[in-house]
C-alpha positions in Angstrom: 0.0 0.0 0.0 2.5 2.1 1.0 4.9 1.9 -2.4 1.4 2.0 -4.5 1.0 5.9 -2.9 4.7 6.4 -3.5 4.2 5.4 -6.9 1.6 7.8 -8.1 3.2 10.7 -7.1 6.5 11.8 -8.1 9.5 12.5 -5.4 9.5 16.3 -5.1 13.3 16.4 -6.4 11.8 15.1 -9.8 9.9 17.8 -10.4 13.0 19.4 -11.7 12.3 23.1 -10.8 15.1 23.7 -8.5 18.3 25.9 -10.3 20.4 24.9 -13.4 17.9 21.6 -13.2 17.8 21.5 -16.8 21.6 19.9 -16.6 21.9 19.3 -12.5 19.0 16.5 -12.2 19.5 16.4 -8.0 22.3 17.3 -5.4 22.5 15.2 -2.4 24.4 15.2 1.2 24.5 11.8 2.8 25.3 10.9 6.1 27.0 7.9 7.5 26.3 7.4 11.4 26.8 4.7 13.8 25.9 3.8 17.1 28.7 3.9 20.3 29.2 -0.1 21.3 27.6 -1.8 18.2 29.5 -4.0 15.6 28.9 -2.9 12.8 25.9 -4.3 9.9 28.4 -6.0 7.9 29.9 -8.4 10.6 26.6 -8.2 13.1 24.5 -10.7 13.9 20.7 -10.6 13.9 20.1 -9.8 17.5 22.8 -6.8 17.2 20.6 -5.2 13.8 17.4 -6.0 15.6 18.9 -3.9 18.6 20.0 -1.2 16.6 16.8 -0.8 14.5 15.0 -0.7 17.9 17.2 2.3 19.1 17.1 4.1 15.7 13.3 4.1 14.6 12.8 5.2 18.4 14.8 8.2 17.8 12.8 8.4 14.9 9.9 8.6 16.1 11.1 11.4 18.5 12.2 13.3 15.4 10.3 16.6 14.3 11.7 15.9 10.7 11.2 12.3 10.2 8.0 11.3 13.4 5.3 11.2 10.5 7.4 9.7 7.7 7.2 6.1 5.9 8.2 3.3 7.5 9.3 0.4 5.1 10.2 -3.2 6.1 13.4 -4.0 3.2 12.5 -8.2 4.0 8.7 -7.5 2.9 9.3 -6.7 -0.6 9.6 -7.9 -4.0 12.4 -7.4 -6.1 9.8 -5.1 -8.2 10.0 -2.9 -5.2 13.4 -2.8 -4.1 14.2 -1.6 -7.6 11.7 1.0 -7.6 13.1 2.5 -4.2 16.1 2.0 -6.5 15.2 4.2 -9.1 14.5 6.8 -6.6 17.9 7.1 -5.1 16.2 5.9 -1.6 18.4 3.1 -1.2 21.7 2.2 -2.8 22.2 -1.2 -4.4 23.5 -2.8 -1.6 20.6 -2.2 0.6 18.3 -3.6 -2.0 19.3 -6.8 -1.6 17.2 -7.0 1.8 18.3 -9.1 4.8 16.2 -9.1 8.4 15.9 -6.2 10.4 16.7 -3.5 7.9 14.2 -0.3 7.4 13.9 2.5 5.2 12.7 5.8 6.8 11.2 8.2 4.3 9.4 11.6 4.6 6.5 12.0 1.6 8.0 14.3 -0.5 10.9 11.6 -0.4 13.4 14.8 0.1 14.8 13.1 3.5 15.3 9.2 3.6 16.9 7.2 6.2 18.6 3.6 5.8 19.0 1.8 8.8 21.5 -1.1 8.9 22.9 -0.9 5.5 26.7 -0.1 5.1 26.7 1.3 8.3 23.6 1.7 11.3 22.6 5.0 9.9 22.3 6.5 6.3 21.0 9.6 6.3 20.4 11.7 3.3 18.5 14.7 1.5 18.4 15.3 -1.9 16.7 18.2 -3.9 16.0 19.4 -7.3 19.3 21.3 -9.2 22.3 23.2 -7.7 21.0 23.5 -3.9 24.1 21.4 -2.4 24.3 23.8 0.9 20.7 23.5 1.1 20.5 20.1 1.5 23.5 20.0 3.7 21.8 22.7 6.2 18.8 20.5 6.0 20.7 17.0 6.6 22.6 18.6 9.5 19.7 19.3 11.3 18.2 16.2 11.4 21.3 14.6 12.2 22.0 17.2 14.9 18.3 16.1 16.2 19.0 12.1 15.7 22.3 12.7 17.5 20.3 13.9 20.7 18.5 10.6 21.4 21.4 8.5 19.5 25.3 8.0 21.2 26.9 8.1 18.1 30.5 6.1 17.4 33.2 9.0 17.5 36.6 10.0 18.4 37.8 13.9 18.7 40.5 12.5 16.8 38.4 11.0 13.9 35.6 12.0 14.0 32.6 9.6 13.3 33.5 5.9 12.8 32.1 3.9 9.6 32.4 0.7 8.6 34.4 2.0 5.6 37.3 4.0 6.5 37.1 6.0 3.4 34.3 7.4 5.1 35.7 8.0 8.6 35.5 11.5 9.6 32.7 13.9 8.2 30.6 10.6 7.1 29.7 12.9 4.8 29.6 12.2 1.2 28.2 15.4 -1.0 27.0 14.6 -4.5 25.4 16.7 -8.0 24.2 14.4 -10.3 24.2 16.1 -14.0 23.5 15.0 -17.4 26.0 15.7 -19.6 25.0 14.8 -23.2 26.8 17.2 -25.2 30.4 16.2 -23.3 29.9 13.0 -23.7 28.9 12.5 -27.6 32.1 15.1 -28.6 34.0 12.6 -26.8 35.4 16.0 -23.6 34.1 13.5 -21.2 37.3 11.5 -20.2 38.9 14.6 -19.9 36.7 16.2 -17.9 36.5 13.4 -15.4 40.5 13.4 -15.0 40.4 16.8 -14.2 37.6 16.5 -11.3 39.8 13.8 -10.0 43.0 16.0 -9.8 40.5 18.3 -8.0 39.6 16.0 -5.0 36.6 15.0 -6.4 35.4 11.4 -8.0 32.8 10.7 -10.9 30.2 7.8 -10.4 27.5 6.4 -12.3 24.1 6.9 -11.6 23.3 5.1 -8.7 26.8 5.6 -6.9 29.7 4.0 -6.2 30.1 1.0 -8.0 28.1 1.9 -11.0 28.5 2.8 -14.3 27.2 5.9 -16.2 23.7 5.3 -17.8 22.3 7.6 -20.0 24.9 10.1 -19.6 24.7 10.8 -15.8 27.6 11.3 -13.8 27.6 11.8 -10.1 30.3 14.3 -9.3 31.2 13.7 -5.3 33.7 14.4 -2.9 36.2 11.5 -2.0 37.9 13.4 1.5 36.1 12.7 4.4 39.0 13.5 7.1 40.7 17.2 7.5 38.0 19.5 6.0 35.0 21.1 7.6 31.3 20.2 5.6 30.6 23.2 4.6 34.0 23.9 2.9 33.3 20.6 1.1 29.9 21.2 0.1 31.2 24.4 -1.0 33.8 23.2 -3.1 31.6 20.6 -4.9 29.4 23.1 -6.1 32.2 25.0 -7.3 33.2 22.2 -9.5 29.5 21.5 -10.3 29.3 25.1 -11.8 32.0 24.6 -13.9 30.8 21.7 -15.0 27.6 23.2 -16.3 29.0 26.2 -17.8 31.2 23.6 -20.3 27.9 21.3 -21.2 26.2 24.8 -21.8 28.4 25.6 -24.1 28.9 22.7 -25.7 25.2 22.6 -26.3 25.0 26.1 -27.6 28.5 25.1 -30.1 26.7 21.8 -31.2 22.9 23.4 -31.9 24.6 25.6 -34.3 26.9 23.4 -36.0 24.7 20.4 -36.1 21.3 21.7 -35.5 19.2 19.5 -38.0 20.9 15.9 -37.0 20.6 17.3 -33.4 17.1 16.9 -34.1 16.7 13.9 -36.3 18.5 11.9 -33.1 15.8 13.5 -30.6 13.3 12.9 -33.0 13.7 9.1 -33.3 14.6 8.9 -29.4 11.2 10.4 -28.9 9.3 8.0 -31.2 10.6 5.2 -29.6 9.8 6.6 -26.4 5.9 6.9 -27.2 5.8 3.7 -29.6 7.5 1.4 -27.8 5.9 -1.3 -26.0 8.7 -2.9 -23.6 11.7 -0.3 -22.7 14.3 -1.6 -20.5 15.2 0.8 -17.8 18.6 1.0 -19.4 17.0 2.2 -22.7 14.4 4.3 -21.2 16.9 6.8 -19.9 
């Protein structure tokens, strides 16, 4: 019942009306948390999820932010349904594979979403429509500042919070813009462009994260440095790059429409007749 209602209506970040949207499809700031004295998911055993669960949807419930929000059971569902929380960037590919004791938390404009028991006990994240990366980091912070008040979180002064992945030891804190990039990609600037984001600090992923490949021309620009550098300095700096980014696939659009305006057309033509004539589209296809 519940993913029926999610399914007829569409996540408020789709709605693509938030700035530069028209090449920055979403931004996101993601949050790993865990709790003081637990092992973590990976290498924990049924009662140790069960216990953590139990302490996290209580703090949930206390939440202003997330008390009224969905509540979804990952061992309840179909594969259908874990790959339609998929598709909405709820939960990462890992987490769709299920396994006891392992909840997604989700407010119903699906801007804030909480994984519980994935990669580690928490995964907290909001994402929004366009270039509003400190938004969604102000917005994240407070709901983890609010968690953090009925939650004893894992973390050393000399650290900071503890993950189950040390790459993410620190901050936790993994800031993201995913753009389409069309025009870079077919005049081949692409490869480039990703070394240079990597000499910048910064990593390119496919659509659904790390571990994917791009589909459909979507990269996922993100930062990789967790340790040494307040949030806001690296929200800040990923949407610095972001903007860059989009100025170059502006201009490359504005450089291809004049040079090869017709063809431009012919190929959007034919992508839109198989769009609207097409009986079966893989996902892969569709975008």
């Amino acid at each position: 019942m519940i993913l029926q209602e999610m399914a007829n209506s569409a996540s408020q970040w789709l709605r693509a009306d938030g700035p530069e949207a028209e090449i920055v499809f979403s931004c996101r700031v993601r949050l790993a948390r865990n709790l003081e004295g637990f092992t973590f998911p990976p290498w924990a055993h049924d009662s140790v999820l069960k216990d953590v669960s139990d302490k996290v949807l209580n703090a949930v419930k206390r939440s202003h932010y997330l008390k009224n929000s969905r509540l979804i059971k990952m061992s309840e569902l179909s594969s259908t349904e874990r790959r339609f929380l998929l598709e909405r960037h709820l939960i990462s590919p890992e987490f769709s594979s299920g396994g006891p004791h392992r909840f997604l938390v989700t407010e119903k404009r699906e801007m804030i979403s909480l994984m519980v028991n994935e990669e580690d006990h928490l995964r907290l994240q909001s994402i929004l429509s366009g270039l509003q990366l400190m938004d969604a980091w102000r917005l994240t912070d407070k709901i983890d500042d609010e968690l953090e008040q009925n939650l004893d979180y894992a973390f050393l002064p000399q650290w900071g919070y503890l993950t189950s992945c040390p790459t993410n030891t620190g901050t936790g804190m993994r800031a993201s813009c995913m753009l389409h990039l069309p025009v870079l990609a077919v005049t081949h600037k692409i490869d480039e462009l990703l070394k240079n984001i990597s000499k910048l600090g910064l990593v390119a992923r496919g659509l659904y994260g790390e571990g994917t490949k791009s589909q459909g021309d979507f990269f996922q620009i993100s930062n990789q440095v967790t340790l040494g550098s307040r949030e806001e300095e690296v929200v800040d700096h990923v949407e610095s790059v972001t903007r860059q980014v989009v100025g170059q696939e502006k201009k490359a659009r504005d450089i291809l429409l004049r040079r090869d305006g017709i063809q431009l057309r012919d190929q959007m033509g034919r992508a839109y007749g198989t769009l609207i004539s097409a009986y079966l589209l893989r996902s892969e296809e569709a975008i």
